[in-house]
Structures are given as structure tokens and as C-alpha cells.
C-alpha positions in Angstrom: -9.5 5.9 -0.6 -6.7 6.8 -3.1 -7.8 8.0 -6.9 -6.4 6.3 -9.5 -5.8 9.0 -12.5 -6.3 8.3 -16.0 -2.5 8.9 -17.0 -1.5 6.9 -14.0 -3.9 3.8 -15.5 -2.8 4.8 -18.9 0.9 4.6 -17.8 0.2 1.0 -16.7 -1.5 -0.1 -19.6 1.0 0.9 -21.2 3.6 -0.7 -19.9 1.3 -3.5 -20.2 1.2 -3.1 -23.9 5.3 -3.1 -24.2 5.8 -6.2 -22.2 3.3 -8.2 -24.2 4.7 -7.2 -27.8 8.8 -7.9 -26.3 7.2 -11.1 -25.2 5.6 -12.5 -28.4 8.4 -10.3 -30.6 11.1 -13.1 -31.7 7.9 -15.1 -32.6 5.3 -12.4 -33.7 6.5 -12.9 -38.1 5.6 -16.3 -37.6 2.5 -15.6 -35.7 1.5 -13.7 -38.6 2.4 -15.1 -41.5 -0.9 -16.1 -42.7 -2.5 -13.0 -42.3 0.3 -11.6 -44.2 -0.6 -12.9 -47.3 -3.9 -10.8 -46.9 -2.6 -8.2 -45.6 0.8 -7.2 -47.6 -1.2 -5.9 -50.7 -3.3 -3.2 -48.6 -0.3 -2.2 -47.1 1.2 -1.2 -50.7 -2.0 0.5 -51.6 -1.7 2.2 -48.6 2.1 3.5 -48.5 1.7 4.0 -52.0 -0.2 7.7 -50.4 2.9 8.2 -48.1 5.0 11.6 -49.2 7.6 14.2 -48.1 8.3 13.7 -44.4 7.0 10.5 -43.0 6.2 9.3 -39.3 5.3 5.4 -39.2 3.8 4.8 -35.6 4.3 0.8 -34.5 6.5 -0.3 -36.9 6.8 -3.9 -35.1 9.3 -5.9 -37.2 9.3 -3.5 -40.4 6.9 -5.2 -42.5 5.8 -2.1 -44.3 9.3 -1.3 -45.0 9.8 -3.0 -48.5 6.1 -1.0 -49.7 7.6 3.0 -49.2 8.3 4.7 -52.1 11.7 4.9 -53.3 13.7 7.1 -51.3 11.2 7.7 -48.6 12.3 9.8 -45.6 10.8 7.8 -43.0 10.9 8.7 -39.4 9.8 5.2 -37.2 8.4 4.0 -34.0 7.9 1.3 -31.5 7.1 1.0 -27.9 8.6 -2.5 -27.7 12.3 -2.5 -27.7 12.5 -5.9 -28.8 10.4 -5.4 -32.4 12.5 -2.8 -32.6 15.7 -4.8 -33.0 14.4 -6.8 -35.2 13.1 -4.0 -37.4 16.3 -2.4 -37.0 18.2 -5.9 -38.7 15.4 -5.3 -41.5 15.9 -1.8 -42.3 19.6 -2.4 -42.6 19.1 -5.3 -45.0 16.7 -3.1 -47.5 19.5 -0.8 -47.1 17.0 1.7 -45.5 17.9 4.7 -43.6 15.1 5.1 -41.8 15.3 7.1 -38.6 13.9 4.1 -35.7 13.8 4.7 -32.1 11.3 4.0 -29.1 8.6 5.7 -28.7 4.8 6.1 -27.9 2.3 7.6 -29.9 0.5 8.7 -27.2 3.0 11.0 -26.0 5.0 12.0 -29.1 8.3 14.2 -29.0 7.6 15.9 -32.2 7.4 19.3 -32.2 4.0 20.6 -33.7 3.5 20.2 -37.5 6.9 18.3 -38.3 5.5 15.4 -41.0 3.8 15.5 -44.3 2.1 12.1 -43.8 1.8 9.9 -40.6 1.4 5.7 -41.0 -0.1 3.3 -38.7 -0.8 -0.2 -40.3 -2.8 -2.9 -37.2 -1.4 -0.1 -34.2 -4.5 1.4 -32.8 -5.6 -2.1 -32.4 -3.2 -2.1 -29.2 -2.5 1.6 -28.2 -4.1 2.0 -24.2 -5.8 5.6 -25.3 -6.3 5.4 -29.4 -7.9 8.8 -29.3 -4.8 10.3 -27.4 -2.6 8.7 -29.8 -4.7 10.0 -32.8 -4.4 13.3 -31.3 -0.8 13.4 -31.0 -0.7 12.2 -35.1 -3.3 15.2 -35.9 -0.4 17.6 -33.6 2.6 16.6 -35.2 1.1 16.8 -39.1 1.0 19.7 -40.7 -2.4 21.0 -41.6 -1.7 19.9 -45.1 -0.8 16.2 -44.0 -2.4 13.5 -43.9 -2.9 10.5 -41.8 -3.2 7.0 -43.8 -4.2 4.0 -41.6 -4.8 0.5 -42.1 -6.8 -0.7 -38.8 -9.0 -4.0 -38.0 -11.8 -2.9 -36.4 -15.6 -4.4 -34.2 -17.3 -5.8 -37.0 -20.9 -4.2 -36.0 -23.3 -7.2 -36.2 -25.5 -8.4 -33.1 -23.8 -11.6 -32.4 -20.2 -11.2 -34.0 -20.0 -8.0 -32.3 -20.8 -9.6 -29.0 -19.2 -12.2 -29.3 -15.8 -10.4 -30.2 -16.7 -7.7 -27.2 -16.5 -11.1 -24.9 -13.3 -12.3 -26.4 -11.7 -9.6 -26.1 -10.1 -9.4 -22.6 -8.8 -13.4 -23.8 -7.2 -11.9 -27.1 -5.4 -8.7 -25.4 -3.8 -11.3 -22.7 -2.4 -12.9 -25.4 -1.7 -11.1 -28.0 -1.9 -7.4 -27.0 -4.6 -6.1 -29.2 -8.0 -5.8 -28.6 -10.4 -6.7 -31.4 -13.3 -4.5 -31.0 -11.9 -1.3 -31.1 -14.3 1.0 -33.3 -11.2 3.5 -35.1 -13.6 5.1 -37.2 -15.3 6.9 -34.4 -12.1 7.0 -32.6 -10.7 8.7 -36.0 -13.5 11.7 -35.6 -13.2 12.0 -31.7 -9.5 13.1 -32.4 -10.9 16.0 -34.3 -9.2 14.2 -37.5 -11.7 14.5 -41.1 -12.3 11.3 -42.5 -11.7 11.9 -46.3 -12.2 8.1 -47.4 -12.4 4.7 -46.3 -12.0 1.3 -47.8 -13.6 -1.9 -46.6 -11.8 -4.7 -46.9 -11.7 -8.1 -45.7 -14.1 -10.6 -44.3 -17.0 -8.6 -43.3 -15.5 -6.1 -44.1 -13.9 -6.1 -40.4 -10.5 -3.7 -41.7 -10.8 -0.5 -42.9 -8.0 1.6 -44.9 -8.7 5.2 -43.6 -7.2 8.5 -45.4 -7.7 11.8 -42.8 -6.4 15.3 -42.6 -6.1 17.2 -39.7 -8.4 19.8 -40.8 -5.7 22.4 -39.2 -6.0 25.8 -40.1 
């Protein structure tokens, strides 16, 4: 019998993951555009933390974007080429320089230490390893960095949570991400230190997390 290695399954999940987010890309701003109008206002609460050198993980079709600080210096990434392109046409409108190429945060090129603050807004929703990726964030901050997120999450109630572990599978075919991931746990497994958390939304199912790397 041949063994199956966990890069080798993460490799295909991950390929997985880009094909689905190319798929539903010229569609995915309409898709959301209810959500949105939830949504936008945490994102400028939380981008509102971003200084100095910035790393945005999953920047889809640039929504966050608009919510940087003036004159941010923002370093982005996507593992579907297609949201790319259209974040690309975005960034260029805003007359944003931002630095955008593919990539995967579970296997960063950064060198060690190279950004002040790294973003992830609804990413380690749909990231194959979210621990890995989290680990590659905590690398490539410096130890005086820190890591704001913006992540739905299992909402930890006997039949909702259930009920959401069963739909899952459904929603990931679809859409990509799964909808009982539980970050904050995944946050702490990653050797990251939780300074805060909000809880927001309808049972209170998306959490705004602030972490350091707690390097020496």
C-alpha cells in the first residue's frame, strides 16, 4: 500500500482551494454583496491597527483596500490568479501601489521577521492547514508585530455546531470555505498570543483577533 503524506494531501487541497476561488472569482463581489454591508465596518476597525510594513494574506478582489491607512505599504497575496486580476484592476483605480502577487500562506517566501503587521480578513476560513499558514504569519513578523484577523468561525452550540459540522463538506464544494473552523484555538496552536478578541455578529459566530508572535 502507498502512503499518502500530509504535504502531498496538503498540496492537493490546495490546489483544490485555487480552482474553487478562480471558479466563483468574476462572480464572488456579487456573491457577497450582502455580507458586505456587515462586514465593511469591522474591516475598518480592523486595518485601522495595520502599521509600517504590511503583509495582507488572501486579498481576493481587494475589498479591504479602500480601509488602509493613508499611505500604507502594503505587501498582498492570493492563491487564485483570477481574484488576483481583479484586485489588481482595483488597486490601480485607488491609485494604490500595493505590491500583489500569488502566493500561499502556507508556504510563504518571506524571509524571517520582514512585516510589522500581517492581515487576514475571511482567509483561514479556506486555507487547507490554518495552523501552518498561521505559523508562516508568526515567521515572517517581527517579534514586535502583530497579526490582526477578522475570521468567521464554529459557533459552539450543540445543535448549530452540529449542524454546521454536517454542512460543511456541502459549503466547501461550493464555495471553498469551510464553516466550522475553530481559529481561536488554531490562533494558540501556532504558538501566536492572543492579546484580544472581539465578538461580533450573529452569535457572535466572527471574531476580530489582535496576536503577537511572542518572539524573543
Amino acid at each position: 500500500m502507498t502512503m499518502v503524506s500530509d504535504h502531498e494531501i496538503r498540496a492537493v487541497s490546495t490546489e483544490l482551494t485555487k480552482t474553487r476561488y478562480n471558479r466563483i472569482a468574476p462572480l464572488y463581489n456579487f456573491i457577497e454583496a450582502i455580507p458586505e454591508l456587515i462586514f465593511k465596518p469591522w474591516r475598518i476597525m480592523l486595518l485601522a491597527k495595520a502599521k509600517g510594513k504590511i503583509l495582507e494574506i488572501g486579498v481576493g478582489t481587494g475589498k479591504n483596500f479602500p480601509h488602509y491607512p493613508s499611505g500604507a505599504c502594503v505587501t498582498g497575496i492570493d492563491i487564485a490568479d483570477r481574484m488576483l486580476v481583479i484586485a489588481r484592476k482595483k488597486a490601480s483605480k485607488l491609485g494604490l501601489p500595493f505590491d500583489l502577487s500569488e502566493g500561499d500562506v502556507q508556504s510563504l517566501h518571506f524571509p524571517d521577521n520582514s512585516f510589522d503587521t500581517a492581515v487576514a480578513t475571511f482567509v483561514f476560513c479556506s486555507v487547507p492547514d490554518p495552523v501552518q499558514g498561521l505559523r508562516e504569519l508568526r515567521r515572517v513578523v517581527k517579534p514586535s508585530g502583530r497579526i490582526l484577523l477578522l475570521e468567521h468561525v464554529r459557533i459552539d452550540k450543540p445543535i448549530i455546531g452540529w449542524l454546521m459540522d454536517r454542512l460543511n463538506p456541502l459549503v466547501v464544494r461550493i464555495m471553498g470555505a469551510n464553516i466550522n473552523r475553530r481559529t481561536l484555538e488554531n490562533v494558540k496552536k501556532a504558538g501566536l498570543r492572543i492579546e484580544s478578541v472581539e465578538h461580533l455578529g450573529l452569535m457572535k459566530m466572527v471574531k476580530m483577533i489582535f496576536a503577537k508572535t511572542d518572539k524573543a
